[in-house]
Backbone as a printed PyTorch tensor [residue, N CA C, xyz], in Angstrom:
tensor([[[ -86.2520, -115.6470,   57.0860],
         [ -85.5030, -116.3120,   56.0500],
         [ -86.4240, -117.2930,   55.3620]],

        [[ -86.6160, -117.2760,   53.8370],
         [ -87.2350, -118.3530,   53.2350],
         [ -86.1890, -118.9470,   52.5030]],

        [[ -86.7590, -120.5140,   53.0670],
         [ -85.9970, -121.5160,   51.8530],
         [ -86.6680, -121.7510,   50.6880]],

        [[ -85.7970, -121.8440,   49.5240],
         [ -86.4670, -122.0550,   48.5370],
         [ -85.7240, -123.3380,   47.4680]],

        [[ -86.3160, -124.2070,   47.4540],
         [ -85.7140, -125.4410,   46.8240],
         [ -85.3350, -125.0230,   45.3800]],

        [[ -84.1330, -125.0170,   44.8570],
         [ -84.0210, -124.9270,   43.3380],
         [ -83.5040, -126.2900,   42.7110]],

        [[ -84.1210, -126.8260,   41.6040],
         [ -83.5730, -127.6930,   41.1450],
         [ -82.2860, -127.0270,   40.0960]],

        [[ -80.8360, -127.9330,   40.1400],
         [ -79.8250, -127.7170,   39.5340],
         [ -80.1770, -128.1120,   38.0400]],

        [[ -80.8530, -128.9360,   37.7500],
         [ -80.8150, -128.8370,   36.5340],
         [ -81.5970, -128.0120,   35.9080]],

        [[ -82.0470, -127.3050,   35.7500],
         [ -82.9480, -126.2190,   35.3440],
         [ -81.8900, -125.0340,   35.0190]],

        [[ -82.3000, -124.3530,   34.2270],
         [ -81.3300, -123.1640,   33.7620],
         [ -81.7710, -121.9370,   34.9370]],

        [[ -80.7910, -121.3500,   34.7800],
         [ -80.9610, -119.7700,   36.0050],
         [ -82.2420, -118.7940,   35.5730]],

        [[ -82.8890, -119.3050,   34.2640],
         [ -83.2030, -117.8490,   33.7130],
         [ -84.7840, -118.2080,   33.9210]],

        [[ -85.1830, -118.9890,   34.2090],
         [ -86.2480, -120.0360,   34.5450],
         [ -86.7800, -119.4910,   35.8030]],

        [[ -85.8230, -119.7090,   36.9440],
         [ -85.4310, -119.1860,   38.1360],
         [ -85.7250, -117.8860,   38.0510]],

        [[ -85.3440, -116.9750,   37.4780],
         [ -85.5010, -115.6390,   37.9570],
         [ -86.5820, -114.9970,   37.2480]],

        [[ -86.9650, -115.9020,   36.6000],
         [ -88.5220, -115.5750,   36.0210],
         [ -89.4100, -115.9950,   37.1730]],

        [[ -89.1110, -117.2710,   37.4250],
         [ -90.4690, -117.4770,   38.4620],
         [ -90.2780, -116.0890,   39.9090]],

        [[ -89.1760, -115.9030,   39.9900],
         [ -89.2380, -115.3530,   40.7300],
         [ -89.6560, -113.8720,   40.6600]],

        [[ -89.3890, -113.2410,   39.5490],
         [ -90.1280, -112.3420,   39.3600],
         [ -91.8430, -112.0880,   39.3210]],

        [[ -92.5160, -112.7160,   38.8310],
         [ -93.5570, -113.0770,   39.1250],
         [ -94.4570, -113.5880,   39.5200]],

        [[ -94.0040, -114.6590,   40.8730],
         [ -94.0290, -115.1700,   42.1510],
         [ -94.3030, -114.4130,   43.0350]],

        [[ -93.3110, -113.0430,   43.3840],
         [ -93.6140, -112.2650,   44.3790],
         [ -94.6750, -111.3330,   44.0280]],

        [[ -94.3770, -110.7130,   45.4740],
         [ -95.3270, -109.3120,   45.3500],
         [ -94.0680, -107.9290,   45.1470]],

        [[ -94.5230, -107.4300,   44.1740],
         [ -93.8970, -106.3500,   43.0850],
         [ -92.9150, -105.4970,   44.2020]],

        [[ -94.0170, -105.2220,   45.4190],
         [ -94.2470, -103.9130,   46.7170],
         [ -93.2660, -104.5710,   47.9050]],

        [[ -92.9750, -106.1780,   47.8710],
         [ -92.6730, -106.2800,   49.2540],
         [ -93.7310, -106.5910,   50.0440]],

        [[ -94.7200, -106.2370,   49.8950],
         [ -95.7950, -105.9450,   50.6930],
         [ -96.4490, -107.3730,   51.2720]],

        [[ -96.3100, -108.1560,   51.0320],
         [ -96.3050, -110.0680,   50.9790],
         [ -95.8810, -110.0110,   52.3090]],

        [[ -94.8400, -109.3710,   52.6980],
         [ -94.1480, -110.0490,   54.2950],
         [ -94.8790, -109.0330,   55.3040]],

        [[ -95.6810, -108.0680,   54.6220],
         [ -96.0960, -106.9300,   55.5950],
         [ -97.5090, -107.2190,   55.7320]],

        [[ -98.4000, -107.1480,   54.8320],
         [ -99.7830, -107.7740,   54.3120],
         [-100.1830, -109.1960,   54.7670]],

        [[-101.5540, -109.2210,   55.1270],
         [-101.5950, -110.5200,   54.9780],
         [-102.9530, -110.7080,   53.7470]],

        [[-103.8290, -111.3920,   53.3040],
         [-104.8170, -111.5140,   52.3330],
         [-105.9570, -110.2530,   52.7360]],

        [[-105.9310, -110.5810,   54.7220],
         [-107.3520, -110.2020,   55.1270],
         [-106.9810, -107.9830,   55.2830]],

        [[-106.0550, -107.7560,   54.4290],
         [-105.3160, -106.5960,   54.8140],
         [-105.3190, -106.5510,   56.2900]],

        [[-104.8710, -107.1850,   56.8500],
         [-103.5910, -107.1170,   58.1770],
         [-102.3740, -107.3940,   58.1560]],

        [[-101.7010, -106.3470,   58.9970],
         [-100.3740, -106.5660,   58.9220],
         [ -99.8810, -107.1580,   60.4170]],

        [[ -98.6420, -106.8930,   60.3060],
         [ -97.7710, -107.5930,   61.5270],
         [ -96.9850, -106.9130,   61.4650]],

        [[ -97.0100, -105.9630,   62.6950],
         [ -95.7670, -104.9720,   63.2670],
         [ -94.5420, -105.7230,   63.4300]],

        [[ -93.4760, -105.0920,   62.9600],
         [ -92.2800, -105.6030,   63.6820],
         [ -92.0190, -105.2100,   65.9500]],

        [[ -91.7210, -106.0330,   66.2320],
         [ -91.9480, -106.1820,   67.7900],
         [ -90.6640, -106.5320,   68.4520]],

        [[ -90.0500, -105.4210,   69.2420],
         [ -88.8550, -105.9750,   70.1860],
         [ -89.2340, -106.0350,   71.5570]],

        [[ -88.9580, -107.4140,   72.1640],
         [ -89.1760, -107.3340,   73.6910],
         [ -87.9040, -107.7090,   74.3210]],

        [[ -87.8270, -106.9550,   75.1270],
         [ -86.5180, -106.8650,   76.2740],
         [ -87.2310, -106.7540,   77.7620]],

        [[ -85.9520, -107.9840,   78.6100],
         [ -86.4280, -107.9580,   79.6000],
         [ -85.2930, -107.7380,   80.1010]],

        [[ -85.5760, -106.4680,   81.4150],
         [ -84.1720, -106.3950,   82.6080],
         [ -84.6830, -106.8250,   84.4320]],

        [[ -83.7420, -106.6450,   85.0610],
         [ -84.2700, -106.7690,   86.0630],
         [ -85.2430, -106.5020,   86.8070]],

        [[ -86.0380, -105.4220,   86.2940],
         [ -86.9780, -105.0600,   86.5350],
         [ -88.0980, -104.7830,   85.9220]],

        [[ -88.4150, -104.7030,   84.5690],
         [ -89.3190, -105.2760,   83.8670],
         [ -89.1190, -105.4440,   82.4010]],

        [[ -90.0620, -105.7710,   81.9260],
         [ -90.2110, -106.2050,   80.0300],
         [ -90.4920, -104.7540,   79.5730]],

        [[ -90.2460, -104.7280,   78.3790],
         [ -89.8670, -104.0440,   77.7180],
         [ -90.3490, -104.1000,   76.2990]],

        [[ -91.6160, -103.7260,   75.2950],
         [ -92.1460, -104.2260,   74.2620],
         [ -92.3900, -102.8610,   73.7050]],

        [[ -91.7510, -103.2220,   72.0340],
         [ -91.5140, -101.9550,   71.2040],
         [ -92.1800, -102.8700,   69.9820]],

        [[ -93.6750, -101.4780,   69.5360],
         [ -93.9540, -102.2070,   68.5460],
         [ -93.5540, -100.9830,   67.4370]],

        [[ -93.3610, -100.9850,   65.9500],
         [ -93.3890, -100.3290,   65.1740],
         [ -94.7200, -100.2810,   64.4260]],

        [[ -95.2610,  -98.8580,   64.6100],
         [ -96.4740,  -98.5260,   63.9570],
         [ -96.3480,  -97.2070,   63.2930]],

        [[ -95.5280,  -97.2630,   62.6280],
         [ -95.6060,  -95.6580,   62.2120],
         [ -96.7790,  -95.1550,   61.2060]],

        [[ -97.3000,  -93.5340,   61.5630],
         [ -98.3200,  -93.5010,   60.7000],
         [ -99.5410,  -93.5650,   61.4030]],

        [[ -99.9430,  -93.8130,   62.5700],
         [-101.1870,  -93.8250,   63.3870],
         [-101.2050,  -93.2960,   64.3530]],

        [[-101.7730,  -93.2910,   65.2380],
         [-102.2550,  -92.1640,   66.6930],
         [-102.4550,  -93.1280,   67.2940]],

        [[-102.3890,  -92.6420,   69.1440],
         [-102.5050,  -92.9340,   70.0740],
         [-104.2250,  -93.8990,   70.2290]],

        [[-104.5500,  -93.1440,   70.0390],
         [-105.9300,  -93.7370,   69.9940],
         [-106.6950,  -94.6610,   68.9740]],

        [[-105.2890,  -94.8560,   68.0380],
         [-105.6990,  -96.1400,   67.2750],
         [-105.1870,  -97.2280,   67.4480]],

        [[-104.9990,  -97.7080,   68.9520],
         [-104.5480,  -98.3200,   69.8000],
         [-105.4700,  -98.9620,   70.6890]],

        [[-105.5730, -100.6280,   71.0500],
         [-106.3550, -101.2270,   71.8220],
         [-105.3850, -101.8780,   72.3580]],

        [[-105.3650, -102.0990,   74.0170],
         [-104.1870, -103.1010,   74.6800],
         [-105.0800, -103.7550,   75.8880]],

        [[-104.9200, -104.6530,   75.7890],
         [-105.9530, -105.6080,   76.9470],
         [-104.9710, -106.4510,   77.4860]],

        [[-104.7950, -106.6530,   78.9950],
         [-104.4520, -107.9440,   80.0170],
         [-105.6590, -109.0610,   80.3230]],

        [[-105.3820, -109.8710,   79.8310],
         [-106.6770, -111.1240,   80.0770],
         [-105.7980, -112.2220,   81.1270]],

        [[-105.5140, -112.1070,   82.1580],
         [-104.7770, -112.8820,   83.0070],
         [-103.1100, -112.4540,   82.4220]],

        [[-102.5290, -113.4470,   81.7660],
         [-101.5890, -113.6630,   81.4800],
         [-101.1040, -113.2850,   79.9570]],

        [[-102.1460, -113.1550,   79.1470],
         [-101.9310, -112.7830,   77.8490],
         [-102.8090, -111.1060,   77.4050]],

        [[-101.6270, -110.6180,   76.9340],
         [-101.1990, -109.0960,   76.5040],
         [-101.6600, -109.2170,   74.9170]],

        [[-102.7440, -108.7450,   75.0630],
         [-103.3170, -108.2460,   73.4000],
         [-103.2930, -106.8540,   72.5710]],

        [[-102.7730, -106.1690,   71.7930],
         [-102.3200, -104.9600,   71.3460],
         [-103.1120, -105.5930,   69.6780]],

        [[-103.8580, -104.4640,   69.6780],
         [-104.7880, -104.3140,   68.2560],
         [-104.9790, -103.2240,   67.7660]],

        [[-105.1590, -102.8020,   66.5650],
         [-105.5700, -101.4770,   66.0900],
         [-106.4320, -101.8580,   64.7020]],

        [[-107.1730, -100.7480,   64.4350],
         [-107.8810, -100.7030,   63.2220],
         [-108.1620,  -99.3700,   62.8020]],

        [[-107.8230,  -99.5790,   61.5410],
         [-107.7830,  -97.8730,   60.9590],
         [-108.0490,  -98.2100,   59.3240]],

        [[-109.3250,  -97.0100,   59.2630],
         [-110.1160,  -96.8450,   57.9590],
         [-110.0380,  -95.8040,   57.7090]],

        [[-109.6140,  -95.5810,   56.5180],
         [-109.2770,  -94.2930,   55.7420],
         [-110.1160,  -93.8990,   54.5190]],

        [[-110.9320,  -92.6660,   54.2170],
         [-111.3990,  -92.6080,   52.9020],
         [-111.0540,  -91.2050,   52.6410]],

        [[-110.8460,  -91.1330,   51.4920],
         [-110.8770,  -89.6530,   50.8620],
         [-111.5030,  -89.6150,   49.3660]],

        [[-112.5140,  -88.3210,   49.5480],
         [-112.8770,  -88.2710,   47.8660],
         [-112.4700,  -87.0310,   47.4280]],

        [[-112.0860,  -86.8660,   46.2600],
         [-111.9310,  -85.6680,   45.2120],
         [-112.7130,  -85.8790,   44.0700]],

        [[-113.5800,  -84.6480,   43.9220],
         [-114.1780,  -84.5190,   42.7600],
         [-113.6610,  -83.0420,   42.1580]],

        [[-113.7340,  -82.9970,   40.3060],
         [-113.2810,  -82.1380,   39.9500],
         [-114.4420,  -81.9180,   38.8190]],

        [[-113.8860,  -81.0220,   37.9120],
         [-114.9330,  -80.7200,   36.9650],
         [-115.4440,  -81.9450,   35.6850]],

        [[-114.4090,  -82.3540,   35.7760],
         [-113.6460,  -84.2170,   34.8530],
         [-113.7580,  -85.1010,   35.4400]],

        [[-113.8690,  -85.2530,   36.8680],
         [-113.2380,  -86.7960,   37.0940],
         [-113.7640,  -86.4290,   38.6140]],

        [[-113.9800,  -87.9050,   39.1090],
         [-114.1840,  -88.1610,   40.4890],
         [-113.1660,  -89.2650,   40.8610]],

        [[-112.3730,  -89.4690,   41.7350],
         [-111.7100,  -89.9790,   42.4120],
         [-111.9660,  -90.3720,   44.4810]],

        [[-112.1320,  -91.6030,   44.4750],
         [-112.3290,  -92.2170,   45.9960],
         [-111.6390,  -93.4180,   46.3650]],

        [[-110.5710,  -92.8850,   47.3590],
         [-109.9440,  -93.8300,   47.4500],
         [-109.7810,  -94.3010,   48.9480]],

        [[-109.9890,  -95.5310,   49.3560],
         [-110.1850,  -96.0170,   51.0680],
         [-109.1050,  -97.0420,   51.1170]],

        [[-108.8820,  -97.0180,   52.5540],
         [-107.8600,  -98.1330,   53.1620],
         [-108.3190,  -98.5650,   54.7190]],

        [[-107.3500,  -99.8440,   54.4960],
         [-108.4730, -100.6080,   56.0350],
         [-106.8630, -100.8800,   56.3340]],

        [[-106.3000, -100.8690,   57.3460],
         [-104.9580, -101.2150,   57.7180],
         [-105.7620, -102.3060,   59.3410]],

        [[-104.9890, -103.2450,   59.7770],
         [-105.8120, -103.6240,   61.1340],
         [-104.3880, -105.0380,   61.3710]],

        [[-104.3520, -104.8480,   62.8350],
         [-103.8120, -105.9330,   63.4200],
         [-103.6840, -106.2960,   64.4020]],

        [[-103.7780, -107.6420,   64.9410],
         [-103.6880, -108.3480,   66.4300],
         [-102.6050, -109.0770,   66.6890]],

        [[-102.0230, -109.0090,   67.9640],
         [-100.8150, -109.0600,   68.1170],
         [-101.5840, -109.8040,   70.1360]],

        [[-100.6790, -110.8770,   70.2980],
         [-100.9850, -111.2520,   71.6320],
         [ -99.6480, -112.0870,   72.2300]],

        [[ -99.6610, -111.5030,   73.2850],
         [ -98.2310, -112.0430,   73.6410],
         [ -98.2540, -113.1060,   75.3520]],

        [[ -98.2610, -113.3790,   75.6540],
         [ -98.4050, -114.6510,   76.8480],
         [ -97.2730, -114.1750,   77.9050]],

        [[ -97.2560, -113.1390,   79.1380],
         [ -96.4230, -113.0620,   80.0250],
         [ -96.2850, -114.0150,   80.9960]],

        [[ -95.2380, -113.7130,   81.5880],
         [ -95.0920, -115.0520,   82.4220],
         [ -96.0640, -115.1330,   84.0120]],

        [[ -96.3860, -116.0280,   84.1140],
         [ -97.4320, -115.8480,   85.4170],
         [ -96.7610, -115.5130,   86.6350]],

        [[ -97.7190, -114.5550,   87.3890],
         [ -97.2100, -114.5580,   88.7060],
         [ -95.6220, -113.8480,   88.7510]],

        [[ -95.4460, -112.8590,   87.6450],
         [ -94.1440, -111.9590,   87.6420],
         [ -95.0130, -110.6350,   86.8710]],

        [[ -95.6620, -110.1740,   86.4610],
         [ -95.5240, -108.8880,   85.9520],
         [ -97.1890, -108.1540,   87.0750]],

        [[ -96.6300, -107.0640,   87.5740],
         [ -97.2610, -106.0750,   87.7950],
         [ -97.9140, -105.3940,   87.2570]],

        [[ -99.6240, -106.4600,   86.9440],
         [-100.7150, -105.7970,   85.7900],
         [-100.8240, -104.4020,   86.3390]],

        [[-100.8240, -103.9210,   87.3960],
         [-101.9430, -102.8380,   87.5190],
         [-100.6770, -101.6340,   87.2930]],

        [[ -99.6010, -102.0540,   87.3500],
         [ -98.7360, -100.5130,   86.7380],
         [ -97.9260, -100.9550,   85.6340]],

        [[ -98.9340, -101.2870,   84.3310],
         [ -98.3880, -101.1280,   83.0450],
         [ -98.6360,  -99.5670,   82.2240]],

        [[ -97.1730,  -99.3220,   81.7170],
         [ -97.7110,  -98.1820,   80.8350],
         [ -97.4410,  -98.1310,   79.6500]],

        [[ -98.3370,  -97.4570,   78.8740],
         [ -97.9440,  -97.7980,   77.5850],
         [ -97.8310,  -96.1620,   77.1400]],

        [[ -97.0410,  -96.0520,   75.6350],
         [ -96.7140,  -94.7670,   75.3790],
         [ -96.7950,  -94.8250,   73.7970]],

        [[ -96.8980,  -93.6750,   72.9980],
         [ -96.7990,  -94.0380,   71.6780],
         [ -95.7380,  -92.5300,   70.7910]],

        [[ -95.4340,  -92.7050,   70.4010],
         [ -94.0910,  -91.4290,   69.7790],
         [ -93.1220,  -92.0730,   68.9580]],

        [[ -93.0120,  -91.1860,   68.1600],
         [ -92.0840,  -91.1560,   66.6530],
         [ -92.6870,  -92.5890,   66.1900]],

        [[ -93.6890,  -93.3990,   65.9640],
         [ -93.9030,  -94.3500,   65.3200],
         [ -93.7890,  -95.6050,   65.5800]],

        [[ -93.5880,  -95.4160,   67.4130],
         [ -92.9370,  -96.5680,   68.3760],
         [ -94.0260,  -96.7810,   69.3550]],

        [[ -94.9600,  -97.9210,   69.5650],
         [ -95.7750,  -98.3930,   71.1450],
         [ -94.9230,  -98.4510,   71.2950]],

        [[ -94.8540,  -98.3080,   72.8890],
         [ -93.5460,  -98.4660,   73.9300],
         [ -94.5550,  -98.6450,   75.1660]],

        [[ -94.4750, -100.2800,   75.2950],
         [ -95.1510, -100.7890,   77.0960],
         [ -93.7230, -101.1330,   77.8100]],

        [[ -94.1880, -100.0280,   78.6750],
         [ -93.2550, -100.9620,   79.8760],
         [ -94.0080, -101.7540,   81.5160]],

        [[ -93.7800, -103.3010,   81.0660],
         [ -94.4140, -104.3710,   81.8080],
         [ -93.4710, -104.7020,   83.3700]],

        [[ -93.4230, -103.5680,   84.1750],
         [ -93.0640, -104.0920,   85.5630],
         [ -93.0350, -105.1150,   86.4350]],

        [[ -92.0670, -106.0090,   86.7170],
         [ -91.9650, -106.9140,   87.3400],
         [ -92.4780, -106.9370,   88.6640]],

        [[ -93.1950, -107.9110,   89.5330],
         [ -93.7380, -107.5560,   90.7700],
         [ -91.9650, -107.4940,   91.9040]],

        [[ -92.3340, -107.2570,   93.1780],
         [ -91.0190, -107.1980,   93.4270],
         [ -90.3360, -108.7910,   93.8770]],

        [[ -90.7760, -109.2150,   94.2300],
         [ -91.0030, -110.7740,   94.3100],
         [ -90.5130, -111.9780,   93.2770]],

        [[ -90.8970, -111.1980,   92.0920],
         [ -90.4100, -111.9530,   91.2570],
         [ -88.8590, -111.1090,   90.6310]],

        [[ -88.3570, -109.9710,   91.3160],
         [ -87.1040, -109.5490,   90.6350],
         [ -86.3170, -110.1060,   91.2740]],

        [[ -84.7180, -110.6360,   90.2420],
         [ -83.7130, -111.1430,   90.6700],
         [ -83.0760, -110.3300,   91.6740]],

        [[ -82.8160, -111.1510,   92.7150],
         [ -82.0690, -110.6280,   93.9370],
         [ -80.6630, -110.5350,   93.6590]],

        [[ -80.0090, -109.8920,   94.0240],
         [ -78.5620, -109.8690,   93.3700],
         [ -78.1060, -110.7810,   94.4080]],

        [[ -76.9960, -110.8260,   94.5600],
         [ -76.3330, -112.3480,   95.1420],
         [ -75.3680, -111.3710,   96.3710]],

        [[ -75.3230, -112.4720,   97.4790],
         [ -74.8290, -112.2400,   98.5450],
         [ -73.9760, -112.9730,   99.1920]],

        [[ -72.8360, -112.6450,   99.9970],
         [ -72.1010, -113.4670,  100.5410],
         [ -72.4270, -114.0690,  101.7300]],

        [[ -72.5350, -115.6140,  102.4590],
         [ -73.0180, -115.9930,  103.5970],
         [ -71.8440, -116.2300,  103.9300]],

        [[ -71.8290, -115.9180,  105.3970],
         [ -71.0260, -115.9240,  106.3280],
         [ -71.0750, -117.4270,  106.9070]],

        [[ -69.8590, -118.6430,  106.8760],
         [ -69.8040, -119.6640,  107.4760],
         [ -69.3760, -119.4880,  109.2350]],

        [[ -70.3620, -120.0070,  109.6830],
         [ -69.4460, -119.6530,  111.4310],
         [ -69.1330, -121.1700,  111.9720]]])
C-alpha cells in the first residue's frame, strides 16, 4: 500500500496528471528495481512440522537457482541473461535481458533441520520445505494424572 499525500486544494486534474506521469507506464516499478532486479513474491508457512517457502518465479529453470544455509540465514538467488540476434536482408535486430535477484531470509535458531532441506521448482513455484528438528516440534498436550 502507498500513501500518497494530496493537497485538497488543488484541482483533481492536476492529480491525475502527476499521476500519470509519475509512474511507470508497465507496473514494472513494484517488480523492477533500477539495478534490473526484481523481488519475487514469497509465501512462508509454518506447521508443526516444518516451514514452508513458496517463491514465484515463473519463466526460469531449475538451475537458475542458487540456495545457500549460512548458519541461520537462507539465501535464494538467481541470475539470468538472455540474448537473441536476428539478422535479415534489411535490418539487424539484438535484443538482451539481465533479470537477477537476492532474497535472504533468517530461520529461527536451533529449530530447522539444515541437512534435510528440499527444495523443488514446477509450474513457476520454488517450493523449500524447511523441516523442523524433532525437538523443536510442538508436543501436543497431555493430561497429568493428580495422585
Amino acid at each position: 500500500m502507498t500513501l500518497v499525500k494530496r493537497n485538497s486544494s488543488r484541482s483533481a486534474l492536476p492529480s491525475l496528471w502527476d499521476n500519470f506521469f509519475n509512474r511507470d507506464i508497465f507496473g514494472w516499478d513494484s517488480f523492477m528495481s533500477s539495478e534490473g532486479q526484481s523481488m519475487p513474491a514469497v509465501n512462508i508457512k509454518e506447521s508443526d512440522d516444518s516451514f514452508t517457502v513458496e517463491m514465484a518465479a515463473p519463466g526460469m529453470k531449475k538451475e537458475d537457482f542458487k540456495i545457500e544455509l549460512d548458519g541461520t540465514a537462507l539465501s535464494i538467488s538467481s541470475e539470468v541473461k538472455d540474448e537473441s540476434e536476428e539478422k535479415g536482408e534489411n535490418y539487424s535486430r539484438r535484443e538482451f535481458s539481465y533479470k537477477s535477484f537476492y532474497r535472504t531470509f533468517h530461520l529461527p535458531k536451533d529449530v530447522v533441520d539444515a541437512d534435510k532441506i528440499n527444495a523443488k521448482y514446477e509450474d513457476g513455484i520454488l517450493r523449500l520445505e524447511i523441516p523442523k528438528r524433532e525437538e523443536a516440534k510442538q508436543k501436543p498436550s497431555r493430561l497429568i494424572e493428580v495422585k
